[in-house]
Backbone as CSV, one residue per row, in Angstrom:
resi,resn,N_x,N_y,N_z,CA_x,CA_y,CA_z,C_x,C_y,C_z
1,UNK,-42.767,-4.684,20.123,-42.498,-5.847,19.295,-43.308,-5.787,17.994
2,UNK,-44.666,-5.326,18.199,-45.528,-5.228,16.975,-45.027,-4.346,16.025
3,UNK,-44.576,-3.317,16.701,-44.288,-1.835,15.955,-42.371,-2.435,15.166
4,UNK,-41.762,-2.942,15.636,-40.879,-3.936,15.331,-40.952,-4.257,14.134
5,UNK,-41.979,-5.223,13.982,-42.167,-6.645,13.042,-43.004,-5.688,12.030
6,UNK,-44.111,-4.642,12.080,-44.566,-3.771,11.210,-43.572,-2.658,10.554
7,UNK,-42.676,-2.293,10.978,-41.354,-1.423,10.696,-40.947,-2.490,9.595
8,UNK,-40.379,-3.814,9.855,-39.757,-4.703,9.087,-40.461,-4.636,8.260
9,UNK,-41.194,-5.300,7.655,-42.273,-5.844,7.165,-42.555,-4.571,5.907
10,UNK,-42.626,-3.198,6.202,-42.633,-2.053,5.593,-41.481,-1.612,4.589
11,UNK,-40.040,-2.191,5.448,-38.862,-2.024,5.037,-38.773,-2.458,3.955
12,UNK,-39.192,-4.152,4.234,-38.793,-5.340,3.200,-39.863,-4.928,1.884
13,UNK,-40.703,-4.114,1.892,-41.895,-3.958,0.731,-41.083,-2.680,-0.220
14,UNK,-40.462,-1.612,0.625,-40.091,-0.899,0.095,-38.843,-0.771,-0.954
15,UNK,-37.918,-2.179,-0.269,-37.446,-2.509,-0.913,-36.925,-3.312,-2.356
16,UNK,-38.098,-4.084,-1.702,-38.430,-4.939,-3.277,-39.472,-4.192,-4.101
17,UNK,-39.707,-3.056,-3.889,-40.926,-2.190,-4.743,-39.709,-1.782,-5.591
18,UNK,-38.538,-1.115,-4.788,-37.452,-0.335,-5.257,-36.306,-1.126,-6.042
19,UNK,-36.578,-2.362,-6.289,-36.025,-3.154,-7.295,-36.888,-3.401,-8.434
20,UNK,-38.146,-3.644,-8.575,-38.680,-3.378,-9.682,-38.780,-2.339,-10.562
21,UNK,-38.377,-1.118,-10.088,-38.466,0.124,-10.656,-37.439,0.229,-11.820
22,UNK,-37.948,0.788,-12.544,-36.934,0.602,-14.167,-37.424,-0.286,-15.427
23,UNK,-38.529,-0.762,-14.622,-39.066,-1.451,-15.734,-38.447,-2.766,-16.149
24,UNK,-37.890,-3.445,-17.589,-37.267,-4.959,-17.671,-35.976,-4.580,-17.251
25,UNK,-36.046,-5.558,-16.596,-34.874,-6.184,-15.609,-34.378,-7.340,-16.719
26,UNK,-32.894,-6.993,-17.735,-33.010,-7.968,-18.257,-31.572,-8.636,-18.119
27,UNK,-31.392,-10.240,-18.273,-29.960,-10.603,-18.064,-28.985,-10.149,-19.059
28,UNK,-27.708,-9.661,-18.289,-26.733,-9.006,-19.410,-25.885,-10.235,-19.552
29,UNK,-25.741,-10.778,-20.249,-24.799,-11.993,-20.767,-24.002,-12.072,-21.496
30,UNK,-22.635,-12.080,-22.187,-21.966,-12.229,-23.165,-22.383,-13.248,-24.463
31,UNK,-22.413,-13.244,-25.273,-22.558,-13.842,-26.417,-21.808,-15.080,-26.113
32,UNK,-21.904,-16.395,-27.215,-21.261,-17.155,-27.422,-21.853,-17.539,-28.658
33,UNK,-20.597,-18.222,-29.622,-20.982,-18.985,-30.656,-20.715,-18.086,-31.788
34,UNK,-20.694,-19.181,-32.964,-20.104,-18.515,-34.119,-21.762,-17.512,-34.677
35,UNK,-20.869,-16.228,-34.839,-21.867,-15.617,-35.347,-21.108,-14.442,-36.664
36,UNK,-22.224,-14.122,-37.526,-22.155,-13.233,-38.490,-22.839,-12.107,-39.147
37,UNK,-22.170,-11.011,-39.031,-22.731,-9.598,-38.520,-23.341,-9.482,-40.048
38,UNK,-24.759,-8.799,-40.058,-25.149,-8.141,-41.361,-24.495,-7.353,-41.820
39,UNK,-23.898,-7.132,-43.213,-23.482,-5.628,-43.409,-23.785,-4.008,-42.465
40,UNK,-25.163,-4.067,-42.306,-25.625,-2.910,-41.320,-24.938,-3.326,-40.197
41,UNK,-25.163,-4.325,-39.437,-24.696,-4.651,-37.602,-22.763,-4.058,-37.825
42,UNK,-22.531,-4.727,-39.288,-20.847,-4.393,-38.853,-20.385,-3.192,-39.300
43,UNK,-21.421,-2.324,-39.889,-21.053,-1.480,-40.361,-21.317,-0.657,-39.011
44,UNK,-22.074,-0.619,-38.160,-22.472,-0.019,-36.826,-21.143,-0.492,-35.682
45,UNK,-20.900,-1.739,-35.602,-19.500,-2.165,-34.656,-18.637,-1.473,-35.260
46,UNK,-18.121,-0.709,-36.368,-17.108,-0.265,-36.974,-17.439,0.879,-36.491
47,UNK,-18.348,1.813,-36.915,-18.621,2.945,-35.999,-18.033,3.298,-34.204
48,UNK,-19.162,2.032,-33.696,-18.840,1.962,-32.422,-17.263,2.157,-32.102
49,UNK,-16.280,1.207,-32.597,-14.980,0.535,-32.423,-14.648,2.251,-32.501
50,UNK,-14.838,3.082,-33.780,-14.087,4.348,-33.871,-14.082,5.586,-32.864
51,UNK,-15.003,5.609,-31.468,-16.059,6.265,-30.378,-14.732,6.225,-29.372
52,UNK,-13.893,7.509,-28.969,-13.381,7.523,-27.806,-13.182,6.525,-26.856
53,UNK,-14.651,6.823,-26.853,-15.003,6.072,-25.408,-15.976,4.788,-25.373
54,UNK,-15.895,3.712,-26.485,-17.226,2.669,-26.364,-17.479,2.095,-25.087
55,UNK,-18.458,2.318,-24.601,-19.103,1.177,-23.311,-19.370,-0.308,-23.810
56,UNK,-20.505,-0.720,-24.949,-21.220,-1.613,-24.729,-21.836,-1.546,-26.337
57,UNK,-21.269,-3.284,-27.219,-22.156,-3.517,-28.466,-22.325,-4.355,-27.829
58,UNK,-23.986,-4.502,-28.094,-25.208,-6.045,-28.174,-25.456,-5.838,-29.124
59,UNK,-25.633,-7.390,-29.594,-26.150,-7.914,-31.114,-26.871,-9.395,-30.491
60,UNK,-27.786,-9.165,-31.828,-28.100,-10.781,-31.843,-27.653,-11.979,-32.076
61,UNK,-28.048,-13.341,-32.049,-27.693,-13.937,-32.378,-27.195,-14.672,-33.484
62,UNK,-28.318,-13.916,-34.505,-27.944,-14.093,-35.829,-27.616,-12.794,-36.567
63,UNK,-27.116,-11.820,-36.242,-25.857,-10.589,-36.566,-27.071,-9.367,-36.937
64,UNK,-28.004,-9.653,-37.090,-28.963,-8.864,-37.714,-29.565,-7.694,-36.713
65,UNK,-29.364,-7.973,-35.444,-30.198,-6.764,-34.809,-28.643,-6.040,-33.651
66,UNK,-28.372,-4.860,-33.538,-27.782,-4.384,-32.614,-28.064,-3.071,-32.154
67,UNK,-27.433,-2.704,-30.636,-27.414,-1.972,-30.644,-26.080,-1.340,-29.667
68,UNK,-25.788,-0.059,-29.350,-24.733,0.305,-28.649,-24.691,1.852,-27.974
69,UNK,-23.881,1.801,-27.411,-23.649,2.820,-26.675,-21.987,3.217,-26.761
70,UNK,-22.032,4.749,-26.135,-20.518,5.048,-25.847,-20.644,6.061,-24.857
71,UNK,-19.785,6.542,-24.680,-19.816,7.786,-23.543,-18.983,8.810,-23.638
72,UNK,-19.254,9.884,-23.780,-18.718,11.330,-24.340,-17.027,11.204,-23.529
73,UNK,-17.124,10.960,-22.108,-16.795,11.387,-21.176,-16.421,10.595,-19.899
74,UNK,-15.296,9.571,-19.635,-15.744,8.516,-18.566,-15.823,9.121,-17.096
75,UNK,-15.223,10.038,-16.711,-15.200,10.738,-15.742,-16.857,11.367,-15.288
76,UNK,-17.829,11.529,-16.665,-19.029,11.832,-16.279,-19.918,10.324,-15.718
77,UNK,-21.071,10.496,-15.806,-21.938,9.313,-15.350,-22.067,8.622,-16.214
78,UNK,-21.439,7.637,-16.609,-21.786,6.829,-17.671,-21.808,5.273,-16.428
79,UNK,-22.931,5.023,-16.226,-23.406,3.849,-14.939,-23.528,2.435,-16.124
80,UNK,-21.912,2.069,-16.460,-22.070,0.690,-16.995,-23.094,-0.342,-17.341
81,UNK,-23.254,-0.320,-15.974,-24.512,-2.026,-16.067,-25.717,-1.265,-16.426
82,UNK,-26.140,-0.219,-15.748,-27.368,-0.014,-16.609,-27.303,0.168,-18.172
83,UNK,-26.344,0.892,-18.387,-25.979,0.664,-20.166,-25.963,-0.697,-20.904
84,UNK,-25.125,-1.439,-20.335,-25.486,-2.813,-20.679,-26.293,-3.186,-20.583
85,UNK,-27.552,-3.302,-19.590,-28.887,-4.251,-19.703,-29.874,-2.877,-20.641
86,UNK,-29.608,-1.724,-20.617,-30.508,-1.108,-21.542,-29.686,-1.664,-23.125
87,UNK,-28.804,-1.457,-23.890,-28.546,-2.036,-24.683,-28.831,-3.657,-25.378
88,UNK,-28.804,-4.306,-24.326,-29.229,-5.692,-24.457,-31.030,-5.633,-24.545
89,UNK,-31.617,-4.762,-23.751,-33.335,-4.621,-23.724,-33.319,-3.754,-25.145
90,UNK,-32.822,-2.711,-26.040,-33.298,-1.969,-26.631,-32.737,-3.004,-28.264
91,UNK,-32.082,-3.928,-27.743,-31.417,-4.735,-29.005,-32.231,-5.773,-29.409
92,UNK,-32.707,-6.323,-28.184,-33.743,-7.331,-28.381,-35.281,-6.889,-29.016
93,UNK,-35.226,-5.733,-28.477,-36.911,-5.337,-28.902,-36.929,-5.259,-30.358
94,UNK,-35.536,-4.860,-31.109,-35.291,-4.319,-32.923,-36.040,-4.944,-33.599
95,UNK,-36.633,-6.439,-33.493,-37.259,-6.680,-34.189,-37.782,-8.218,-34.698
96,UNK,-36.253,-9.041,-34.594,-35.997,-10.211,-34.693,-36.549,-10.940,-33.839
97,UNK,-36.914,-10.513,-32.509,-37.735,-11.342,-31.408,-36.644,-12.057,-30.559
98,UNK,-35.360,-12.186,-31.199,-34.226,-13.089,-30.328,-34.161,-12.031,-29.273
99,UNK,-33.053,-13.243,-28.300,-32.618,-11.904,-26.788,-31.390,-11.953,-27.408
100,UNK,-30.903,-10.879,-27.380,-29.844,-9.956,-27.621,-28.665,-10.411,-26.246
101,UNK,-27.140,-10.140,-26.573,-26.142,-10.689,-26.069,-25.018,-9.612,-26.224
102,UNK,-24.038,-9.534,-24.636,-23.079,-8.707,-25.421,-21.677,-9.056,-26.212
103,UNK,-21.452,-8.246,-27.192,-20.627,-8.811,-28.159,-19.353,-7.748,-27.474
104,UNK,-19.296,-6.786,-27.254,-18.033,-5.980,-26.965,-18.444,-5.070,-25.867
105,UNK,-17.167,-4.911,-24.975,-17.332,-4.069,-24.055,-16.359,-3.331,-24.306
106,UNK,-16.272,-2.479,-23.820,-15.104,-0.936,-24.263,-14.670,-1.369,-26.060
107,UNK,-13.304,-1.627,-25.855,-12.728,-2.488,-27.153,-12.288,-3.468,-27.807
108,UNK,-13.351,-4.233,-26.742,-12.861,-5.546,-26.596,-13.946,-6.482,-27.260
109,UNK,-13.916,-7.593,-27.739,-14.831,-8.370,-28.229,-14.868,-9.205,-27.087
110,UNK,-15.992,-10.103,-26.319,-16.146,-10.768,-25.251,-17.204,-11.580,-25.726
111,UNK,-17.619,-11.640,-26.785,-18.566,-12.320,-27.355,-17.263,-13.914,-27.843
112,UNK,-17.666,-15.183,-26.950,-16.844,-15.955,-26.747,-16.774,-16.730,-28.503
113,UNK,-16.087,-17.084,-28.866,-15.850,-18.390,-30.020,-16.598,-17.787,-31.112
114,UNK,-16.850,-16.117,-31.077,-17.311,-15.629,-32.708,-16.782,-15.780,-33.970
115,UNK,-15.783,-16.738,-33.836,-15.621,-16.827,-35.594,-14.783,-15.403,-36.144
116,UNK,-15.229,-15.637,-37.717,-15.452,-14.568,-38.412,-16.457,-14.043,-38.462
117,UNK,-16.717,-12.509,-37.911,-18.259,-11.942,-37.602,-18.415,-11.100,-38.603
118,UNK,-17.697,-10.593,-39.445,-17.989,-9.819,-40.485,-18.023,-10.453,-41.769
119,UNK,-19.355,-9.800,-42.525,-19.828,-10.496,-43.526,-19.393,-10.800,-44.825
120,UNK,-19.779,-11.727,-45.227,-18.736,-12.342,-46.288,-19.662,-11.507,-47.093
């Protein structure tokens, strides 16, 4: 019974050790709200948009910080959600201090009620 409840007990540590690993754990969320891309941010979504294969644009809230990903190859490892929460962690850090949101997934905009996002 001891050897039991010490087995458990070992399990449950190893496991939640093995969820912290990776460092920020951060929420991947879609955007909402009217927003408007800096010349640079839309000049980078235009890039992105042109990429085979886009995974994942995060931007900020106020258009100024982004970042993105794509994938050579979908058939290779391209592991979505970690792309997304690294994109959303490497978007937020740019500079602005806001948390970062996603604005597009593959080719899609999912960033809800954006307006016009490109800059006047």
């Amino acid at each position: 019974m001891i050897r039991r409840l010490l087995v458990l007990i070992a399990v449950t540590f190893l496991i939640s050790a093995c969820a912290g690993i990776g460092g920020n754990s951060v929420a991947v969320r879609n955007g909402s709200g009217p927003v408007t891309m800096t010349p640079a941010a839309f000049e980078a979504f235009n890039a992105y948009r042109s990429r085979v294969n886009p995974l994942v644009f995060a931007l900020s809230p106020d258009g100024s910080q982004y970042y993105w990903y794509y994938c050579v190859d979908l058939a290779s490892d391209c592991d979505v959600e970690s792309i997304m929460q690294d994109a959303v962690s490497r978007c937020s850090e740019r500079g602005s201090g806001q948390t970062c949101f996603i604005f597009a997934r593959r080719k899609a905009v999912v960033w809800r009620n954006a307006g016009e996002f490109a800059p006047s």
